[in-house]
C-alpha positions as a Python dict, from the first residue, in 0.01 Angstrom:
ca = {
    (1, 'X'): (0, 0, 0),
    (2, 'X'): (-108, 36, -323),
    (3, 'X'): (-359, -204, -596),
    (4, 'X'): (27, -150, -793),
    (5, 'X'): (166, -384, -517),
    (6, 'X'): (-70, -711, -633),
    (7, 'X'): (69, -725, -964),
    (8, 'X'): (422, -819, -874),
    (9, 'X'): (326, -969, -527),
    (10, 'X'): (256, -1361, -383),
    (11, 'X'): (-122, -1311, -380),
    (12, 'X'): (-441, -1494, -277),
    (13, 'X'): (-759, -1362, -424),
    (14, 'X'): (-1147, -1458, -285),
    (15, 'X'): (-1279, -1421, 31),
    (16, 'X'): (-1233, -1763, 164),
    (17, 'X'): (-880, -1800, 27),
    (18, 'X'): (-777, -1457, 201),
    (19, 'X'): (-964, -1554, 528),
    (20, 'X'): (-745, -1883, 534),
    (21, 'X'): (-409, -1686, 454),
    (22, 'X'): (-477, -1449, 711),
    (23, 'X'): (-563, -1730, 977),
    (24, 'X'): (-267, -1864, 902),
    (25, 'X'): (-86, -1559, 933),
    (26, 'X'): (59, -1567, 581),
    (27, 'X'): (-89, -1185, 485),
    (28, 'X'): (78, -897, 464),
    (29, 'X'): (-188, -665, 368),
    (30, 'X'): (-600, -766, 251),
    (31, 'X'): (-759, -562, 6),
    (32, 'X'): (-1142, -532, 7),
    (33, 'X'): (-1372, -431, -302),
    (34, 'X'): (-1588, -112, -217),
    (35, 'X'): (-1862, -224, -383),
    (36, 'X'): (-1876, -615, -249),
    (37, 'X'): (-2127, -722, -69),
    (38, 'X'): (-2128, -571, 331),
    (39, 'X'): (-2289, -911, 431),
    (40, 'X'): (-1943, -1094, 257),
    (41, 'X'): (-1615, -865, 334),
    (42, 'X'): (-1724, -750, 691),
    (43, 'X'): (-1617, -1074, 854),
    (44, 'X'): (-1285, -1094, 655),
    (45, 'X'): (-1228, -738, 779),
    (46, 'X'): (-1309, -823, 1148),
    (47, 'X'): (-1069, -1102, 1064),
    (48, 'X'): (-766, -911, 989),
    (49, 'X'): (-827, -632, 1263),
    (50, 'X'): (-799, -925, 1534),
    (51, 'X'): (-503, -1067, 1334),
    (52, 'X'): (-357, -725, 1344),
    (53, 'X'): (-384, -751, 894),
    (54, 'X'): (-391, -405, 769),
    (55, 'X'): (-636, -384, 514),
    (56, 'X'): (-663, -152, 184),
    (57, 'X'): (-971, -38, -3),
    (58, 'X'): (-1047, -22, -367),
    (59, 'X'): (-1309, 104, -521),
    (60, 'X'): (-1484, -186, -737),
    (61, 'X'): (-1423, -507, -762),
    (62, 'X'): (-1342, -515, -1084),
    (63, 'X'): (-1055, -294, -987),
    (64, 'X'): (-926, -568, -778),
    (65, 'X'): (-941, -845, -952),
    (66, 'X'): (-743, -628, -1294),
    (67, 'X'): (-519, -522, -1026),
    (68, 'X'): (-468, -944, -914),
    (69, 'X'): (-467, -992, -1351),
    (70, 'X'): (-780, -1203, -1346),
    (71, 'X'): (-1041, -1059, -1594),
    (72, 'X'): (-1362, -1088, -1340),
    (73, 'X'): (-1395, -871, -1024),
    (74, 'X'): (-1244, -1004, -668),
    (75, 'X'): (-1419, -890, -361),
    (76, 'X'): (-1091, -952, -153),
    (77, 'X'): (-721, -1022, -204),
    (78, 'X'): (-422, -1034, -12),
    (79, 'X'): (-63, -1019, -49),
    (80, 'X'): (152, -1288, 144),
    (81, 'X'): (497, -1344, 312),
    (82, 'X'): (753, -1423, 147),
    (83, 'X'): (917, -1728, 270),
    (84, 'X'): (1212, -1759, 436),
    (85, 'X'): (1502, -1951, 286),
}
């Protein structure tokens, strides 16, 4: 999946927002920022490989968060279900 994807998508954005979507099992795919912080993303990507979450990479976090149309940088984001009707 592609940044392309977040623009049209349901998304969260933030670390703790995209940890609670993904224990809730409401992500589709997580995107982590490169250049975040090791110390912040690496428990939201242990996260999602026990939740089974795939998880995409870009390269800056300001990358991510033009990608989510916010103008500051995002260290994570995820794209969720779409609910059922």
């Amino acid at each position: 999946m592609t940044l392309d994807a977040l623009k049209s998508a349901s998304r969260v954005m933030g670390i703790k927002q995209v940890s609670k979507a993904v224990k809730r099992g409401d992500a589709t795919c997580v995107f982590l920022a490169d250049d975040a912080d090791a110390r912040v993303i690496e428990p939201l990507a242990v996260l999602c490989q026990g939740q089974g979450v795939p998880v995409e990479h870009a390269a800056t976090m300001a990358d991510l968060g033009n990608a989510c149309g916010i103008e500051v940088g995002a260290a994570a984001a995820a794209i969720l279900r779409q609910p059922i009707c």
